[in-house]
MIZA-997713 format. One line per field, with one value per atom (N, C-alpha, C): residue number from 0; residue in three letters; atom name; x, y, z. Coordinates in pm, 1 decimal. Layout:
N
pos	c(NUM	...)
code	c(ALA	...)
site	c(CA	...)
X	c(X	...)
Y	c(Y	...)
Z	c(Z	...)
This chain:
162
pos	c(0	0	0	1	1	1	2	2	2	3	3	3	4	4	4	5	5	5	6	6	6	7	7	7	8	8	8	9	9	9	10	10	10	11	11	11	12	12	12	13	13	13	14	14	14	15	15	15	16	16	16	17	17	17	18	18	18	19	19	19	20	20	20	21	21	21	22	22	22	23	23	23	24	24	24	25	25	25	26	26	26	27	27	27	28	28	28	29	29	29	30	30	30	31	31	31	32	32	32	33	33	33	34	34	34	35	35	35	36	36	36	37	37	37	38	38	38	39	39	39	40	40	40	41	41	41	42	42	42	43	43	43	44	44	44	45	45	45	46	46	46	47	47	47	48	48	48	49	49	49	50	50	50	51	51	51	52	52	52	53	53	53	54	54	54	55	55	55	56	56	56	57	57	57	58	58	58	59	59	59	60	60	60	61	61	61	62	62	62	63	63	63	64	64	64	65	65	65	66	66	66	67	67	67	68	68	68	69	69	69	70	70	70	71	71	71	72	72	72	73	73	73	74	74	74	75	75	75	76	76	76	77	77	77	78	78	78	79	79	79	80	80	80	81	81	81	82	82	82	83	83	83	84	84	84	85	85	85	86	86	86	87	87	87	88	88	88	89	89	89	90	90	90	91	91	91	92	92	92	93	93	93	94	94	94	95	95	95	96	96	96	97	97	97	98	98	98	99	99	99	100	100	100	101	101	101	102	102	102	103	103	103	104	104	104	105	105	105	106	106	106	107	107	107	108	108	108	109	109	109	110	110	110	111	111	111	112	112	112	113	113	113	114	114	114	115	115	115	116	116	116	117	117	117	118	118	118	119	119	119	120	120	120	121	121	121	122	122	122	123	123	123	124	124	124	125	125	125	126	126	126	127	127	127	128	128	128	129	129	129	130	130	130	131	131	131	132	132	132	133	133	133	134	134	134	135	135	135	136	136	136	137	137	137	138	138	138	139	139	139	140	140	140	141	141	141	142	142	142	143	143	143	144	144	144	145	145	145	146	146	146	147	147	147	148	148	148	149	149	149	150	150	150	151	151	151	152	152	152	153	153	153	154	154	154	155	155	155	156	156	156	157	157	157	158	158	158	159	159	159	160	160	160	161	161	161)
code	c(UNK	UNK	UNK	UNK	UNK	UNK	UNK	UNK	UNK	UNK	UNK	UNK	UNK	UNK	UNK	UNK	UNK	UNK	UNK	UNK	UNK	UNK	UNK	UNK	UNK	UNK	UNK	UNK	UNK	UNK	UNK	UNK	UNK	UNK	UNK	UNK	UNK	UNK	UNK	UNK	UNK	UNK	UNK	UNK	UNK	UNK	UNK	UNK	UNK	UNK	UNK	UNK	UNK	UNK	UNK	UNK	UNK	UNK	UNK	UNK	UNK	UNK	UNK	UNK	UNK	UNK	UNK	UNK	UNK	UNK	UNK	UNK	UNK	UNK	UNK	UNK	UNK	UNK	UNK	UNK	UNK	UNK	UNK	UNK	UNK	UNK	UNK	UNK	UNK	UNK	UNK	UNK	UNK	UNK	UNK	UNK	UNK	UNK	UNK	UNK	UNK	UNK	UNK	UNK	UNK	UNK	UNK	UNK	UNK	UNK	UNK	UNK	UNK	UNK	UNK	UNK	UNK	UNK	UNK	UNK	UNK	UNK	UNK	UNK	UNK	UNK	UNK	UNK	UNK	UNK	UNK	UNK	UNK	UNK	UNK	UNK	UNK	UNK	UNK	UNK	UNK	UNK	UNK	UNK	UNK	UNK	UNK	UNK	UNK	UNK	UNK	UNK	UNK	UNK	UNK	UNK	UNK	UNK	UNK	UNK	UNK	UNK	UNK	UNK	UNK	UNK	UNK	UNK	UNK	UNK	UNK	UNK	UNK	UNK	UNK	UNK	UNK	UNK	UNK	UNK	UNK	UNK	UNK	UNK	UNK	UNK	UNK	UNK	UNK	UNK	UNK	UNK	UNK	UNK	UNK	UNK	UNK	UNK	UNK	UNK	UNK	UNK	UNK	UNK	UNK	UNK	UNK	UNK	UNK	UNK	UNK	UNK	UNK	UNK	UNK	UNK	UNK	UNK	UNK	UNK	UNK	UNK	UNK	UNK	UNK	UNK	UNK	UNK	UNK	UNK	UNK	UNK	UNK	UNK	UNK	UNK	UNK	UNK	UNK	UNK	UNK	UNK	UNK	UNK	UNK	UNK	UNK	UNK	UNK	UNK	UNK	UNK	UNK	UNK	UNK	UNK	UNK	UNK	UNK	UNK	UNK	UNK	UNK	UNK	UNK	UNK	UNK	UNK	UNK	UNK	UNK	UNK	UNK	UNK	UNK	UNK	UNK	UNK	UNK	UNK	UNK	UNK	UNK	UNK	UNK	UNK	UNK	UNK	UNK	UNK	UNK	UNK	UNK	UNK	UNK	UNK	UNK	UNK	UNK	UNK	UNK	UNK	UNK	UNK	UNK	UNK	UNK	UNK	UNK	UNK	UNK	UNK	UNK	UNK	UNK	UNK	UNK	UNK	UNK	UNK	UNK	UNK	UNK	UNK	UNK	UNK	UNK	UNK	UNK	UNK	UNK	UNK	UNK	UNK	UNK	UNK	UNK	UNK	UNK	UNK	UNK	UNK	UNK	UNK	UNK	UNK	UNK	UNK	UNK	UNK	UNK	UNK	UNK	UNK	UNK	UNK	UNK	UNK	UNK	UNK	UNK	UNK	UNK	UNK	UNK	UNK	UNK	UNK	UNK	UNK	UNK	UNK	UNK	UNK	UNK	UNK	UNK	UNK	UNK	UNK	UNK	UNK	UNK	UNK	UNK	UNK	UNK	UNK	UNK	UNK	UNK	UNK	UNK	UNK	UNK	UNK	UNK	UNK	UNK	UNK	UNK	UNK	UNK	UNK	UNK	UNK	UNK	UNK	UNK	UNK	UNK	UNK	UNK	UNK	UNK	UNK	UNK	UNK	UNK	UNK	UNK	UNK	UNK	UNK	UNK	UNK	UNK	UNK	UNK	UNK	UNK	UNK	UNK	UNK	UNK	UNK	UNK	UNK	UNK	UNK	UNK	UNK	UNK	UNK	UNK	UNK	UNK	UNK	UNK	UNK	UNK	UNK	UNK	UNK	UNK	UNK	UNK	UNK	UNK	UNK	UNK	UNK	UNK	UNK	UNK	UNK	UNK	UNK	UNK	UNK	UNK	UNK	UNK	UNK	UNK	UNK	UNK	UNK	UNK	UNK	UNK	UNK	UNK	UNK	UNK	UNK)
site	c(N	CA	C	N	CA	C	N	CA	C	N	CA	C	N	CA	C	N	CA	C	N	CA	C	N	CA	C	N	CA	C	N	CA	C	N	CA	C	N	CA	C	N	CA	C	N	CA	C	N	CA	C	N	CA	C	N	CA	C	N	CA	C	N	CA	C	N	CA	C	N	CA	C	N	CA	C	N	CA	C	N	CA	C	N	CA	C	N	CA	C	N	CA	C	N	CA	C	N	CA	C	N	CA	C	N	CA	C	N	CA	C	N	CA	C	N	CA	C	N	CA	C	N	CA	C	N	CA	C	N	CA	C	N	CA	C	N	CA	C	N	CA	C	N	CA	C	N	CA	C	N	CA	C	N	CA	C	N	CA	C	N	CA	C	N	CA	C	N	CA	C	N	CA	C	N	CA	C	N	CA	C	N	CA	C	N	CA	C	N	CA	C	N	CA	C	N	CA	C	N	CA	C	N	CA	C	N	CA	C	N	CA	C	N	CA	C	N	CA	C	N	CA	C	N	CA	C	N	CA	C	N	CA	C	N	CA	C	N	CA	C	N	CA	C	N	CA	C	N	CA	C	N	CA	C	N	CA	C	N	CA	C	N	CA	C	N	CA	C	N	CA	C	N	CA	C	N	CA	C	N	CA	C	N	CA	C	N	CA	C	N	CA	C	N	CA	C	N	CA	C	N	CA	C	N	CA	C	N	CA	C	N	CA	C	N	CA	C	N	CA	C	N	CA	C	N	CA	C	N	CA	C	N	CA	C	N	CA	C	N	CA	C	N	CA	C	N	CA	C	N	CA	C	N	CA	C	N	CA	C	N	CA	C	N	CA	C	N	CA	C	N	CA	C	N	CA	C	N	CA	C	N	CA	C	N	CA	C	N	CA	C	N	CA	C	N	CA	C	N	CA	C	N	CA	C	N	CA	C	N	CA	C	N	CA	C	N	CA	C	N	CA	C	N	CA	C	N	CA	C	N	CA	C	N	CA	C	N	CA	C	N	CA	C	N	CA	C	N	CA	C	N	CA	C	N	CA	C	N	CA	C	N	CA	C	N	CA	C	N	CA	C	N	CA	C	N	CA	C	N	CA	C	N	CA	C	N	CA	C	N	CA	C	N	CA	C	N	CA	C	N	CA	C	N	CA	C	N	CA	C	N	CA	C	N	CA	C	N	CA	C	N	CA	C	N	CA	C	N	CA	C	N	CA	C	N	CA	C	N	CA	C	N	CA	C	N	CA	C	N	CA	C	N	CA	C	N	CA	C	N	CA	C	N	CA	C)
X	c(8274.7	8252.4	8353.7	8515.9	8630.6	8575.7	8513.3	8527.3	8391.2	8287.4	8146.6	8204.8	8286.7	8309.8	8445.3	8510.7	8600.2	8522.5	8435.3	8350.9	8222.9	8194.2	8136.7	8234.6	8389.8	8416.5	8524.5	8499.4	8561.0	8375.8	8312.0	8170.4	8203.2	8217.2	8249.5	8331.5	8470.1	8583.2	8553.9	8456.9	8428.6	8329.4	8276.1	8118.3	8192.2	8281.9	8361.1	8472.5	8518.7	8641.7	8607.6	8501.7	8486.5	8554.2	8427.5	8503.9	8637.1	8713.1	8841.5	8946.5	8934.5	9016.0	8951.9	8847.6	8793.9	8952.4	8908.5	8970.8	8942.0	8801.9	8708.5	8727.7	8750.5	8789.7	8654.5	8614.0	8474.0	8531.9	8453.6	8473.6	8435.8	8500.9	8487.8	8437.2	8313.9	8210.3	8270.5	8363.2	8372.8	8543.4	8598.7	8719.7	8761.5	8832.7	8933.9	9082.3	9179.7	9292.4	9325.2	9445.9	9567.5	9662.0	9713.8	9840.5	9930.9	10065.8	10176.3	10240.9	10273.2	10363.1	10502.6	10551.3	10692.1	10752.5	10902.8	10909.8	10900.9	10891.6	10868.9	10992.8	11095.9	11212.9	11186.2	11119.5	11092.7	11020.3	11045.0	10965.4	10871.6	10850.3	10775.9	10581.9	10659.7	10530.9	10487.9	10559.0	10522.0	10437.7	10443.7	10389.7	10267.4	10230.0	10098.6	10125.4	10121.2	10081.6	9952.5	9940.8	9796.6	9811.0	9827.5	9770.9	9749.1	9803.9	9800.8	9785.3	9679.5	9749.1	9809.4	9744.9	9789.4	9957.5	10015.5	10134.4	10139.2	10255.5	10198.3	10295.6	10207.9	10311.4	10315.0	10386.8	10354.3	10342.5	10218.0	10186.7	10261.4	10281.0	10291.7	10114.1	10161.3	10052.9	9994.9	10097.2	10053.7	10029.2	9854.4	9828.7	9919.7	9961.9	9992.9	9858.0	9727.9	9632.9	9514.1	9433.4	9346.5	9209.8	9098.3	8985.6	8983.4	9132.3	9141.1	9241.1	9269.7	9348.7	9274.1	9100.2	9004.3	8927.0	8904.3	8800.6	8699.9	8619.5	8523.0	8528.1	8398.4	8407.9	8298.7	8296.8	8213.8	8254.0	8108.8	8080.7	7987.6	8043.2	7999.7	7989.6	7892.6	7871.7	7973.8	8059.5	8145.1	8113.3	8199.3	8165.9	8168.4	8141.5	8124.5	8038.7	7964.1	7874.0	7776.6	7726.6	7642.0	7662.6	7803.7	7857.8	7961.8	7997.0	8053.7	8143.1	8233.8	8365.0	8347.3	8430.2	8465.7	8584.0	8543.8	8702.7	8712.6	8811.9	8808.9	8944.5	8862.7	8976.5	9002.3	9177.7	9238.4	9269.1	9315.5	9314.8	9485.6	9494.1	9586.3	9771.0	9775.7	9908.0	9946.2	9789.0	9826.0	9803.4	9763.8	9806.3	9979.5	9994.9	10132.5	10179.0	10175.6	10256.3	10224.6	10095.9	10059.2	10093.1	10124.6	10244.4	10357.7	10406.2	10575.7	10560.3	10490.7	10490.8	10470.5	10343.8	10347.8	10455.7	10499.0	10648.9	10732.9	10741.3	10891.4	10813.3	10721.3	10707.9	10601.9	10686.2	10595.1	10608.4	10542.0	10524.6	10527.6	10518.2	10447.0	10270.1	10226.2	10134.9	10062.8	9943.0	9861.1	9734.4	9735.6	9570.2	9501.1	9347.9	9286.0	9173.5	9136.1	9073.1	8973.1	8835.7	8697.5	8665.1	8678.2	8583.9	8635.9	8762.6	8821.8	8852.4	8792.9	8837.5	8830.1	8965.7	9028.8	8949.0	8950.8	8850.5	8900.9	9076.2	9100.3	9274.8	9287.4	9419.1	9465.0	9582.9	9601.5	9758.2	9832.5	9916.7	10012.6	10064.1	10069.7	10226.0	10156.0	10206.9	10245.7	10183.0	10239.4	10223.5	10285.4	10267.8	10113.4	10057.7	9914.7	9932.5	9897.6	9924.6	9741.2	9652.5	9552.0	9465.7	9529.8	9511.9	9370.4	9383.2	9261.6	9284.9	9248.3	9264.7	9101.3	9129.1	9018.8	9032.4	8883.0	8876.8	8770.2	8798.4	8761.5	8616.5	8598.8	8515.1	8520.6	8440.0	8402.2	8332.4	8281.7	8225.2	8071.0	7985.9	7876.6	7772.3	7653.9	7579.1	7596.7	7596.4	7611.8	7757.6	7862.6	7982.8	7948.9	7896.0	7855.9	7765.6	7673.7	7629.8	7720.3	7775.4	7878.9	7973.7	8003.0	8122.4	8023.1	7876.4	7814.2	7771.6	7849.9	7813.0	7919.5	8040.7	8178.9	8229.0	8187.8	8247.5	8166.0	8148.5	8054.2	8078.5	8015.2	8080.1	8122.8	8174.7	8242.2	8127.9	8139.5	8029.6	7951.6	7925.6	7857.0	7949.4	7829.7	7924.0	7961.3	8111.8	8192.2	8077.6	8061.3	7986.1	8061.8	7982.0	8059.5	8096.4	8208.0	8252.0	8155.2	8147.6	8111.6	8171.9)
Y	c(19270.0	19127.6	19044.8	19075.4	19003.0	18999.4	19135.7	19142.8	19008.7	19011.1	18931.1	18801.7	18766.7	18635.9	18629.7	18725.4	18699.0	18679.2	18757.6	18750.3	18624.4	18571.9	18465.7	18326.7	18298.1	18246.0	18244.6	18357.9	18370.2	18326.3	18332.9	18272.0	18110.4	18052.3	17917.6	17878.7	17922.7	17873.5	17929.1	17989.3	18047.5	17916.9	17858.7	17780.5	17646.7	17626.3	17486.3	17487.2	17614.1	17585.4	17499.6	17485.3	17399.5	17295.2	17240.1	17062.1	17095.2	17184.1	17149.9	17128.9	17237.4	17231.2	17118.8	17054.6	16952.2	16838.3	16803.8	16690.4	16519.0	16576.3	16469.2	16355.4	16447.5	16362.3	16455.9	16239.9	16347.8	16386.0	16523.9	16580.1	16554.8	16522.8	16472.1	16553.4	16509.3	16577.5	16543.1	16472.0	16448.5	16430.5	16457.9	16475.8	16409.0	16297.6	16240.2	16223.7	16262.4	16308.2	16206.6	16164.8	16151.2	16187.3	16273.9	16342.8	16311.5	16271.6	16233.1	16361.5	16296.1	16421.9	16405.3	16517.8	16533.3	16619.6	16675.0	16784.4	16955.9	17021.8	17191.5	17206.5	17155.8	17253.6	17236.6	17109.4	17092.0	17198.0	17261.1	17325.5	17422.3	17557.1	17572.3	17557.9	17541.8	17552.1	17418.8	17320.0	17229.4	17103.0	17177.7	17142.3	17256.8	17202.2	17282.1	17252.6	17362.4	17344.8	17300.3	17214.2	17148.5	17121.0	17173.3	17140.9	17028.4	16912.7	16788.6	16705.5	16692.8	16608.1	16736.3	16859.6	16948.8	17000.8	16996.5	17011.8	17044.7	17141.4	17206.9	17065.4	17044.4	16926.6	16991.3	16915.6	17019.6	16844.1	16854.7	16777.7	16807.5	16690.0	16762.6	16793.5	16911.3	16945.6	16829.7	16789.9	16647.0	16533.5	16461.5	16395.7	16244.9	16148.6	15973.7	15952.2	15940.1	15870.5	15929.2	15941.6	15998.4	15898.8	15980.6	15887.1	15806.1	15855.8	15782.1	15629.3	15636.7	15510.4	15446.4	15410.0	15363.2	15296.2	15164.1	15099.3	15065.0	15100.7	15050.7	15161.4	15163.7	15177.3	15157.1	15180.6	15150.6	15217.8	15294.6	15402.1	15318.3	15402.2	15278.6	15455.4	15401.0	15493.3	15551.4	15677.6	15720.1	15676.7	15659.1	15594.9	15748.7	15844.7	15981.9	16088.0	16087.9	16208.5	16146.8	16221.5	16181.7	16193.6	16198.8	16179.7	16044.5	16025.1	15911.3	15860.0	15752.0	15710.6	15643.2	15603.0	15550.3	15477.6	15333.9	15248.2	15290.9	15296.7	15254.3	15111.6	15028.0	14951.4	15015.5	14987.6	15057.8	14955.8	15011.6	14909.9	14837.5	14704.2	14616.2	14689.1	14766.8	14849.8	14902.1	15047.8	15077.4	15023.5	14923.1	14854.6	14814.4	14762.6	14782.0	14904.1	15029.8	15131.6	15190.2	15141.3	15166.3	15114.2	15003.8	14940.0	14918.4	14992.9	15027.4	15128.7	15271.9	15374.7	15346.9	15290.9	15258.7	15218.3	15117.6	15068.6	15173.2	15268.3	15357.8	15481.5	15488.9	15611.2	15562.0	15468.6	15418.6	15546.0	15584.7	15712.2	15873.2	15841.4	15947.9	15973.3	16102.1	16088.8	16105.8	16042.4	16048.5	16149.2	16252.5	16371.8	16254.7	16304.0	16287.2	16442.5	16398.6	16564.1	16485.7	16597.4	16457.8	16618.0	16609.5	16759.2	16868.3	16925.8	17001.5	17055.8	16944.8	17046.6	16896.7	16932.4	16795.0	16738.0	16617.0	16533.0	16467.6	16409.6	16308.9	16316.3	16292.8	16188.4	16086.9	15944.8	15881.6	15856.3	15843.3	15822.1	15651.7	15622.8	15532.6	15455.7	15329.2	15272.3	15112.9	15048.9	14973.1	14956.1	14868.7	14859.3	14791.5	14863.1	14811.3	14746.5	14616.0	14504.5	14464.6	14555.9	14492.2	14555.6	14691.8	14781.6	14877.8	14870.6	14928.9	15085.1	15181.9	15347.1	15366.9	15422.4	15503.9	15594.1	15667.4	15806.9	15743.9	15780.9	15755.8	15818.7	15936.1	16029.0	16118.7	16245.7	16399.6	16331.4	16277.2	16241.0	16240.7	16325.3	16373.3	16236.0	16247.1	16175.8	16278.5	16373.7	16412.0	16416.3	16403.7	16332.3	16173.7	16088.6	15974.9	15962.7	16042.9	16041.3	16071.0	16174.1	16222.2	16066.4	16025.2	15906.1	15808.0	15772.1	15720.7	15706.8	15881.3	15844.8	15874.2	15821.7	15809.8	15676.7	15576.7	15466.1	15323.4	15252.5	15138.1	15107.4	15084.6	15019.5	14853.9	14904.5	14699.2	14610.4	14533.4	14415.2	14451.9	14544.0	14579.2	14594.7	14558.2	14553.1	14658.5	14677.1	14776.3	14873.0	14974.6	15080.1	15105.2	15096.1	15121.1	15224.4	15310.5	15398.2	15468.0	15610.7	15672.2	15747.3)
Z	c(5476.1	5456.9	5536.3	5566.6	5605.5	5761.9	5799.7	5940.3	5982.1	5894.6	5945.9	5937.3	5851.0	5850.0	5942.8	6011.2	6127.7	6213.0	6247.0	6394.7	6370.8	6251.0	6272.1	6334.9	6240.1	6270.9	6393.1	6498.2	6637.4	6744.2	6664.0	6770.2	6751.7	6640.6	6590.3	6727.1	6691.8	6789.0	6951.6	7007.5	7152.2	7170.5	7056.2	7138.9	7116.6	7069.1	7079.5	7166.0	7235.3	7293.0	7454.8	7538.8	7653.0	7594.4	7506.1	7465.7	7397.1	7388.5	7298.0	7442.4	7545.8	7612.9	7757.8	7728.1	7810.7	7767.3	7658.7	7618.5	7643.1	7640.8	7674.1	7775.7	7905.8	8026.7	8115.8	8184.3	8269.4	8379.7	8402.5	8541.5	8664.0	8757.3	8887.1	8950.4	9004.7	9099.8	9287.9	9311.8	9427.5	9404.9	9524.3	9565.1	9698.5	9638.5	9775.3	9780.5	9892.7	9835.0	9990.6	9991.2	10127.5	10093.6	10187.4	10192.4	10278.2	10249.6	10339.3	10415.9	10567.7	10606.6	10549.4	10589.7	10519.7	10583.7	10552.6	10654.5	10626.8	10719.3	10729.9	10661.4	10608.4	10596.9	10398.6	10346.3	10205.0	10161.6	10045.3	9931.3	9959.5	10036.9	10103.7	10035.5	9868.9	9746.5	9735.3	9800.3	9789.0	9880.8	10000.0	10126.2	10192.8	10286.2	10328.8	10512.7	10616.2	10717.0	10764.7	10907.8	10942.5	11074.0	11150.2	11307.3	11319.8	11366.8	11392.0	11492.7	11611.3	11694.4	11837.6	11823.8	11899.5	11887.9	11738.7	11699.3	11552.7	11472.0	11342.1	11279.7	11195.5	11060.9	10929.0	10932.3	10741.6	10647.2	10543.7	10451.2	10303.9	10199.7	10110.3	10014.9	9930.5	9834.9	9748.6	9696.9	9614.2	9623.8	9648.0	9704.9	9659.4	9766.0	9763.8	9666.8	9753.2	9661.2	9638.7	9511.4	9544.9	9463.3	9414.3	9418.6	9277.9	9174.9	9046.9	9115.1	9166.7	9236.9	9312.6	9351.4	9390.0	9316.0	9378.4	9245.4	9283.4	9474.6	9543.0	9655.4	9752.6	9847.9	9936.7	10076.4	10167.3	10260.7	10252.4	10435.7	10508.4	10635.8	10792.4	10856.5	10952.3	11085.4	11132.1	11162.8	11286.1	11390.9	11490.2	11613.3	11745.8	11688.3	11719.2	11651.7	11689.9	11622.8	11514.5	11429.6	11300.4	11177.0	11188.3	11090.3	11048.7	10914.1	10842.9	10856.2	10813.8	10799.3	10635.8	10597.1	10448.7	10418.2	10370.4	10394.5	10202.7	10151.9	10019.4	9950.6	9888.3	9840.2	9692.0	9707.3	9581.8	9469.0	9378.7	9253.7	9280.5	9236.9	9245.2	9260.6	9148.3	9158.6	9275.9	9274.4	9351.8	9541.1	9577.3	9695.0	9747.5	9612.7	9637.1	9684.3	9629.0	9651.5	9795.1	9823.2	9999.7	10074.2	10039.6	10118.3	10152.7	10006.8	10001.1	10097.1	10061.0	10173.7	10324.2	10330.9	10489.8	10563.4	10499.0	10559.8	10582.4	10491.1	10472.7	10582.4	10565.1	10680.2	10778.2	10895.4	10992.1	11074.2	11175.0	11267.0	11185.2	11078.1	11000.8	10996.2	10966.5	10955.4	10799.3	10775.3	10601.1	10645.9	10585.7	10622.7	10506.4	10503.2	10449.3	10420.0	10234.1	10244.1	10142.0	10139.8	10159.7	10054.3	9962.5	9871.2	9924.0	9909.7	9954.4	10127.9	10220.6	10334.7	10449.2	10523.9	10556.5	10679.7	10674.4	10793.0	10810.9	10794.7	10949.2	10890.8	10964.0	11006.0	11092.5	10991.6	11087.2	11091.7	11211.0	11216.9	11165.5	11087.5	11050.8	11160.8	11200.3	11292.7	11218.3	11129.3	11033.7	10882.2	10858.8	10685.7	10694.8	10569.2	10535.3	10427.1	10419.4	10325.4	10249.9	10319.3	10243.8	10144.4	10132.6	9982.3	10045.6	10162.9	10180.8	10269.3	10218.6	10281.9	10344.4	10497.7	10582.7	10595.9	10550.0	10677.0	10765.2	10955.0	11032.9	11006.4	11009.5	11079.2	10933.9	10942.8	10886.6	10756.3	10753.6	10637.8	10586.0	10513.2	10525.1	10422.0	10455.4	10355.1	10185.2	10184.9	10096.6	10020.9	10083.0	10042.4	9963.5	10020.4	10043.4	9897.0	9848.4	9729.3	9643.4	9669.3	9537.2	9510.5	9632.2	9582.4	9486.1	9568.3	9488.8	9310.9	9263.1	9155.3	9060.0	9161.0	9077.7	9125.8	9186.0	9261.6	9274.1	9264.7	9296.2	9469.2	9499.2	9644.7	9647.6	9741.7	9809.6	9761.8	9703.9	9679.7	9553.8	9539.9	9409.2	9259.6	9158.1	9043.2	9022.5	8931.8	8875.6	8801.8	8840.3	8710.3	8605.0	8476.7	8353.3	8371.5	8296.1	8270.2	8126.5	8140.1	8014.9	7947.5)
């Protein structure tokens, strides 16, 4: 009898444990990350090599901004190939902090990584004061939906949250 009612109540706790260890945060179907360079001699766990520009840089692992620090966006044509670009404006705070950075690491470079696998970089040459992050290029229509159904775009109303 001890054991049926152990193994009933270990099925109990197996068919509830998703939502226990969810913690009722929704899961992000799309992934946008910028990564600052930094240097080869930091952390080796904490940075990532990337061919840059015909030269190795090293990024760190932990993205500056990613798609929870976004409150809009808007894709436009690449001006190469058939594929995308994507401006995103960020939420009020964090503009500030893109601007503190830009300043502090002018001739550094920011990767950008679009659903796990990286599609641009730009070298940052001044402070950006208008809260707004690009990827140029690598950007798929099917990227482009996924943001669609985590993001409102530029001009359109805020989507509720669920």
């Amino acid at each position: 009898m001890k054991t049926r009612i152990a193994a009933v109540t270990m099925m109990v706790i197996l068919a509830l444990a998703p939502s226990v260890f969810a913690g009722g945060k929704k899961e992000e179907k799309c992934s946008v990350t910028f990564h600052m360079e930094t240097e080869g001699t930091d952390n080796q766990k904490m940075i990532f090599p990337q061919l840059t520009n015909g030269q190795t840089r090293y990024f760190r692992r932990i993205p500056e901004f990613s798609l929870k620090d976004m409150v809009a966006f808007s894709p436009f044509p690449a001006d190469v190939g058939d594929d995308y670009g994507v401006a995103f404006r960020l939420k009020g705070n964090i503009a500030n902090r893109l601007s503190a950075i830009t300043n502090a690491s002018q001739g550094r470079w920011m990767l950008s990584q679009m659903n796990g696998r990286i599609v641009g970089g730009v070298m940052i040459d001044k402070q950006v004061d208008d809260g707004v992050l690009v990827i140029w290029k690598g950007v798929t229509l099917a990227d482009i939906a996924l943001l669609d159904a985590e993001l409102p775009r530029v001009g359109a109303k805020e989507k509720k949250k669920k």
